[in-house]
C-alpha positions in Angstrom: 0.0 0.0 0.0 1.2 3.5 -1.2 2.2 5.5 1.8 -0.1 8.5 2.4 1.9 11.9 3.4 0.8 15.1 4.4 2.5 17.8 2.5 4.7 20.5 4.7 5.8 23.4 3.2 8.0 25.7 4.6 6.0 29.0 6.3 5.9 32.3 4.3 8.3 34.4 5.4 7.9 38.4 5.7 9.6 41.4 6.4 9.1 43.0 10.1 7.7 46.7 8.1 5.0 44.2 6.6 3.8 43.0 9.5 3.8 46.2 11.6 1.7 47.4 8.4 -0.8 44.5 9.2 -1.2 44.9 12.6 -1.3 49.1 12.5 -4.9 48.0 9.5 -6.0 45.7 11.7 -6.2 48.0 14.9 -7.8 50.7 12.6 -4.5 53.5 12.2 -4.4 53.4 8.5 -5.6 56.0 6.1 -5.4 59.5 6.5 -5.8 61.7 10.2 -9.2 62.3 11.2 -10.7 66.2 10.8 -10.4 67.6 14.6 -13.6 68.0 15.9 -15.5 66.3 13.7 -18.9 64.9 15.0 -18.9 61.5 15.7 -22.2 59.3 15.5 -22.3 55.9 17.6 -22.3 54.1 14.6 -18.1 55.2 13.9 -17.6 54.9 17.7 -19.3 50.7 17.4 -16.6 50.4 14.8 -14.5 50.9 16.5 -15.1 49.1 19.1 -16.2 46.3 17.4 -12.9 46.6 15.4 -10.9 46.3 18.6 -13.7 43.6 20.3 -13.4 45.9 23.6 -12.0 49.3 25.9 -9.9 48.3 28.6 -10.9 50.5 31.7 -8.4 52.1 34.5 -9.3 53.9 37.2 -6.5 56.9 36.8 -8.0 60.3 35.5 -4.8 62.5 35.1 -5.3 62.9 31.9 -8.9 61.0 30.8 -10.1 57.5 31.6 -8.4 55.0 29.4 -11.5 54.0 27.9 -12.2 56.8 26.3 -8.4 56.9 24.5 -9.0 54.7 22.4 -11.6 55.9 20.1 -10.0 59.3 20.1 -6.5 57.7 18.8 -8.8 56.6 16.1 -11.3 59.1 15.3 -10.0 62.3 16.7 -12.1 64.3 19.0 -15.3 63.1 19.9 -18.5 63.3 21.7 -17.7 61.4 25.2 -21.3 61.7 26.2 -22.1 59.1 23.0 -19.6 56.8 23.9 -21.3 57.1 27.7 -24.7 56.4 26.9 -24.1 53.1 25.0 -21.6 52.0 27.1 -22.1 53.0 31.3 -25.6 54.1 31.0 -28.1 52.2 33.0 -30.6 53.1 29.7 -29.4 52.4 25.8 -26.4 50.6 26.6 -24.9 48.4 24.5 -22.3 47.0 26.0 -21.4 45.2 29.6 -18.5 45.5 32.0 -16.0 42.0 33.1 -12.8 40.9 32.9 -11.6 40.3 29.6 -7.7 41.5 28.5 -8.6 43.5 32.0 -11.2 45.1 33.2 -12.8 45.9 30.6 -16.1 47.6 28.2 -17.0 44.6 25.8 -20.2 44.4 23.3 -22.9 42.2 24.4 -22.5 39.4 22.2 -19.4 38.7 24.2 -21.1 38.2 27.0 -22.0 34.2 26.9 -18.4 33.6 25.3 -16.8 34.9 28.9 -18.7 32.5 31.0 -16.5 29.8 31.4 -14.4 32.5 33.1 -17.1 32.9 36.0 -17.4 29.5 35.9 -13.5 29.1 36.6 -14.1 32.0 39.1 -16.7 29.9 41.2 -13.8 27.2 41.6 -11.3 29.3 42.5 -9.1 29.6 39.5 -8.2 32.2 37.5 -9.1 34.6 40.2 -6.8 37.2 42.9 -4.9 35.2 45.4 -6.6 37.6 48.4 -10.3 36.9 46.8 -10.7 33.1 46.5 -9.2 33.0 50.4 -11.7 36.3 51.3 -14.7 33.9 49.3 -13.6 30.7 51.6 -13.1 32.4 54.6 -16.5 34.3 54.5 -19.1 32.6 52.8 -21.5 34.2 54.9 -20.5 37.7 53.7 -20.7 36.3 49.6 -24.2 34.8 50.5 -25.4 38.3 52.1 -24.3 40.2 49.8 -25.5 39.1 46.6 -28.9 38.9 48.6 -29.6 42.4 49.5 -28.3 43.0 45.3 -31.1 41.0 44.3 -33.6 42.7 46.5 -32.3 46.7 46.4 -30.3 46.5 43.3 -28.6 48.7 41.5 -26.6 49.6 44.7 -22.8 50.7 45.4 -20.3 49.9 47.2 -20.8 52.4 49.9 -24.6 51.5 49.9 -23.8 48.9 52.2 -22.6 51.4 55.5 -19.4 49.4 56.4 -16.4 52.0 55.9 -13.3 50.6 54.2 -10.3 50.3 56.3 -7.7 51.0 53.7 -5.4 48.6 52.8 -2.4 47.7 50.4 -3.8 45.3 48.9 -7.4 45.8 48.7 -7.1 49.8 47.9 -9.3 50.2 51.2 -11.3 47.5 50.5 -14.5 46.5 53.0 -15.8 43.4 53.2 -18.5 44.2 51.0 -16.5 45.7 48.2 -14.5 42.5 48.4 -18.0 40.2 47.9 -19.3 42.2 45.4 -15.6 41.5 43.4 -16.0 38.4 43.5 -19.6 38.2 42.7 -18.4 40.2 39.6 -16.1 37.4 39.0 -18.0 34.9 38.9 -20.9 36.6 37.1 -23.7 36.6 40.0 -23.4 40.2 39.8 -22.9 42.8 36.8 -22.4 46.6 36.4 -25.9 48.2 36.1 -24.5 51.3 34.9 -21.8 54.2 36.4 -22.9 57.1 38.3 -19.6 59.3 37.3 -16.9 56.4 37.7 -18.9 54.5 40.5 -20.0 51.4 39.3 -23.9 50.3 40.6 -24.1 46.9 41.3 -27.0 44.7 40.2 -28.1 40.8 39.1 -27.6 39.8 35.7 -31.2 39.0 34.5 -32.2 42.7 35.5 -28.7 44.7 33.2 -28.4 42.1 30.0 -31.1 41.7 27.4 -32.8 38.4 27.7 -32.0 37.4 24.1 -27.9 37.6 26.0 -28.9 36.2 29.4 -31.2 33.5 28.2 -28.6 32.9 25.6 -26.9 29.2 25.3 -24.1 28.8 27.6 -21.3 27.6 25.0 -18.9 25.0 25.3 -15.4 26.2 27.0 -13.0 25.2 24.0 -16.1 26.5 21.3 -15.9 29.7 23.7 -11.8 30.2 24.1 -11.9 29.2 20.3 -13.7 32.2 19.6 -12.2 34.3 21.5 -8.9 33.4 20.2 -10.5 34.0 16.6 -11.3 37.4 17.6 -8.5 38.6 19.2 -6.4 37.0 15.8 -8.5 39.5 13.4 -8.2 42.7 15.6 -4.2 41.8 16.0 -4.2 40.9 11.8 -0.6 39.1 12.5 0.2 37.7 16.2 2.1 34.6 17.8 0.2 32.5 20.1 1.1 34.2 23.2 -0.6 37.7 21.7 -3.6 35.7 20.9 -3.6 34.7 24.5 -3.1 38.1 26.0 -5.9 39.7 24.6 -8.6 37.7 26.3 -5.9 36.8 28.7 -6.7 33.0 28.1 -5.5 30.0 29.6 -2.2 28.4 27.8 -3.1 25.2 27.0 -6.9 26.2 26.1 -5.5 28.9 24.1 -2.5 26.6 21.9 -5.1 24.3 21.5 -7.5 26.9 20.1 -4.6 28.5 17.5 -4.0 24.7 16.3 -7.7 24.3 15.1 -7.7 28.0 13.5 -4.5 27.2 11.5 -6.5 24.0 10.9 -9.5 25.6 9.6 -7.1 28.2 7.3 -8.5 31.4 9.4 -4.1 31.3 10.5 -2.0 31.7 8.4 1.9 30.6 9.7 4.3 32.6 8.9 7.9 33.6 9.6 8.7 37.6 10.6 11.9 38.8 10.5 13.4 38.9 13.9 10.7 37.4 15.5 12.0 34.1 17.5 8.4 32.5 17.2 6.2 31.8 15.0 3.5 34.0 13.4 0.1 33.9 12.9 -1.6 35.9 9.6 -5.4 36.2 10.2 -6.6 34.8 6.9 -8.4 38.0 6.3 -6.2 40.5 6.8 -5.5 43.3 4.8 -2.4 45.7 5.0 -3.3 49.4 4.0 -1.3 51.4 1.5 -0.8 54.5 3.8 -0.4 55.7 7.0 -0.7 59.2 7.2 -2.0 60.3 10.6 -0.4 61.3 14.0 -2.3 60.6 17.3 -1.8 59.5 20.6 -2.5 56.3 22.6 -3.4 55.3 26.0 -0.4 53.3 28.0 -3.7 50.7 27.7 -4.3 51.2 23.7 -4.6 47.4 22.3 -1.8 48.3 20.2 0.9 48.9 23.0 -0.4 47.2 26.5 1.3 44.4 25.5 4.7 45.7 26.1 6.8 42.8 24.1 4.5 43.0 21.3 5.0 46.3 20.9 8.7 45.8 21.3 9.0 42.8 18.8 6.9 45.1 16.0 8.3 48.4 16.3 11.2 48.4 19.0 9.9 50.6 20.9 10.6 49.7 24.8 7.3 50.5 27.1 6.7 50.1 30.8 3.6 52.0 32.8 5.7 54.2 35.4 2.7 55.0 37.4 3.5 52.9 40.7 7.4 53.7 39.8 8.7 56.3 42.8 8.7 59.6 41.6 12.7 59.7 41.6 12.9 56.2 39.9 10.8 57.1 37.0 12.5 57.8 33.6 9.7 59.0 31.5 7.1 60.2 33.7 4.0 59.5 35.6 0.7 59.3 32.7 3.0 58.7 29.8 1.7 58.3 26.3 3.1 57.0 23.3 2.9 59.0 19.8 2.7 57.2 16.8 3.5 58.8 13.7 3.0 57.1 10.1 4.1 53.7 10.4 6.3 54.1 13.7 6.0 54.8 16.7 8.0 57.7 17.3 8.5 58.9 21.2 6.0 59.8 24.2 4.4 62.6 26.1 4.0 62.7 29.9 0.7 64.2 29.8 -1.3 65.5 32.4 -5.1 67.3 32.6 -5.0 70.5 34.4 -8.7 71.2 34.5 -8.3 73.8 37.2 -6.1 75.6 34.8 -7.9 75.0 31.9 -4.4 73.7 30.5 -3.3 70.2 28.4 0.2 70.4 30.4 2.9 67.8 28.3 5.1 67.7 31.3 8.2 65.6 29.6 8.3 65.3 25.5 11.0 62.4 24.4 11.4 61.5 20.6 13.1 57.7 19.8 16.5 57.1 18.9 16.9 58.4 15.1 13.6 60.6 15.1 14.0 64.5 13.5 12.3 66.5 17.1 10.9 68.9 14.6 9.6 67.1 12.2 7.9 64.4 14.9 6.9 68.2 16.7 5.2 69.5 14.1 3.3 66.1 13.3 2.3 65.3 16.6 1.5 68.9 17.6 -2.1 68.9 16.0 -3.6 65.9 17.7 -2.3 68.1 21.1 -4.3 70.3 20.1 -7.3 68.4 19.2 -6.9 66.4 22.5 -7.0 69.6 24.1 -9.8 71.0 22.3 -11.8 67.4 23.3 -10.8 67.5 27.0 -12.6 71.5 26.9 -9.4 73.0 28.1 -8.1 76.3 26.7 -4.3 76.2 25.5 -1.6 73.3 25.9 1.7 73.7 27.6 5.2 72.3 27.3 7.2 71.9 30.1 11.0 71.9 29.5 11.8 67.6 30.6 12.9 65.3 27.7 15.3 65.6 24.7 12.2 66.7 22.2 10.4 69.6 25.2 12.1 72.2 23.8 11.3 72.5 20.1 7.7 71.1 21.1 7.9 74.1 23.0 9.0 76.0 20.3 6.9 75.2 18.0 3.8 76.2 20.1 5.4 79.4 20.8 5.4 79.7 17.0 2.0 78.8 16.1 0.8 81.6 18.5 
């Protein structure tokens, strides 16, 4: 009998400016900047978001809540109070809050795709050290808890009356706060809306829409599998291990899942220059002819937070300084990166003074082998359309980093 053989052919091999050309279409940069101002309708802020699959969400607000970053990276200035009313509005919403890359703003749809994470939650795994022993020592607390939700709900934190004795590791933390975490874990609770930042706690049948909560519960590998499929098409080329931070899935779930999808032909391997492992070419991925805007990004923009991706595509070395001692930091405190064209170019410490009514770029730094003026006078209009979008009156350059002083300048120009 004739031997039966599975052709292997050697992966595609591309250069590293192709696949940073990939990845900058897929995440939505190419094309030309964005006219400041220009009104936004829901329907090009869904895009977006559906382009991306979700908004990570911070709580720091020197500058503007990362989950608004984003879309203005994207789009230029926009109306917040749209993004708002689809997203942390109790009415109109289309979107939900739970742990995805983090914590996170995430379409409905993803909803029944993320419950094998409360499922894990329930059993312990996959959640904070401090919460699974708070959720064994004090069942009692869990159980009372998610009873008063179900009968006052939507409630806060502080709707409860026990003060929070702060804490390092539960950022002052009561024992309420801490159940209703974990009930967020593991999905018994949900985020009715936000009052400002404040979340309002309440149960799941009364915040999703019953076609979501009554919704199939799918399998786990059909779920991770999907997940893995989405966070492939918003990356356009990835290894395995940036397939598995997006959703921040398991490793074994997750290798499994890339296997079928090269399976299937939705990956494509392939070899990038300088990269030591493989890659992975979403099968419909397209790579834009040009990439002629300037903007901004949030230290938790899909594009950077994951600091060795961003270093393998386009060596450009990123750490969050936020929790750094003041003295110890090189960059600064709220540091953004500017991306300009095709590269990444440098970063702004950038800080919000609404008091002032000022944009303050407290340290300007351009990369290694970057013209200042040339990456000023590019990056200087989105500065001002940030500032413009934030409602404050002029921005300011302070005189920290080897690019402050002709960003300086060329403000002092332009006046």
């Amino acid at each position: 009998m004739d031997a039966v053989f599975k052709t292997v052919t050697r992966p595609k091999r591309i250069a590293l400016k192709s696949a940073r050309r990939l990845a900058l279409t897929a995440q939505g940069f190419s094309g030309v900047q964005p006219a400041p101002g220009k009104a936004t309708r829901w329907s090009a802020l869904s895009k977006v978001i559906d382009g991306l699959n979700l908004l990570q969400i911070d709580s720091v607000n020197v500058l503007s809540r990362s989950h608004y970053l984003p879309l203005f990276s994207r789009l230029g200035g926009y109306d917040k109070a749209i993004l708002d009313r689809h997203t942390l509005a109790a009415k109109k919403r289309r979107c939900f809050e739970y742990w995805a890359h983090e914590a996170s703003i995430l379409p409905y749809r993803y909803q029944p795709l993320l419950r094998w994470r409360m499922d894990d939650a329930r059993n312990g795994a996959g959640l904070y050290k401090g919460l699974v022993e708070f959720a064994r020592g004090k069942p009692e607390v869990i159980a009372r808890t998610l009873e008063k939700v179900r009968e006052e709900g939507p409630l806060r934190s502080r709707d409860f009356g026990q003060p929070g004795v702060r804490s390092g590791e539960w950022w002052g933390w009561n024992d309420h706060k801490t159940a209703l975490e974990y009930l967020f874990w593991t999905g018994d609770v949900t985020a009715a809306c936000r009052d400002g930042f404040e979340r309002l706690y309440d149960v799941p049948e009364r915040v999703l829409p019953d076609q979501i909560h009554s919704a199939p519960t799918p399998a786990r590998a059909d779920s991770i599998r999907e997940l893995a499929r989405h966070s492939a098409r918003a990356l356009g080329i990835s290894t395995e291990t940036d397939i598995r931070d997006y959703f921040r899935l398991p490793v074994t779930d997750a290798r499994q899942a890339v296997a079928e999808l090269v399976e299937s032909g939705e990956l494509h391997t392939v070899e990038v220059h300088g990269w030591t492992k493989p890659g992975y070419i979403w099968h419909q991925a397209k790579s834009a002819r040009s990439f002629d805007r300037a903007t901004l990004l949030s230290p938790f923009d899909p594009l950077v937070w994951n600091r060795d991706r961003a270093e393998r595509l386009f060596d450009f070395r990123y750490r969050i300084e936020i929790y750094t001692p003041a003295q110890k930091r090189q960059f600064g405190y709220y540091v953004l990166p500017f991306l300009i064209g095709e590269k990444l170019s440098g970063r702004l410490c950038m800080k919000a003074d609404r008091q002032a009514g000022i944009l303050r770029v407290n340290a300007a730094w351009h990369e290694d082998g970057v013209d200042p003026g040339a990456a000023s006078e590019a990056i200087a209009p989105a500065l001002r359309d940030m500032s413009r979008w934030l409602d404050l009156e002029r921005v300011e350059i302070a005189g920290q980093g080897n690019m402050a002083r002709t960003l300086e300048n060329h403000f002092q120009n332009q006046i």
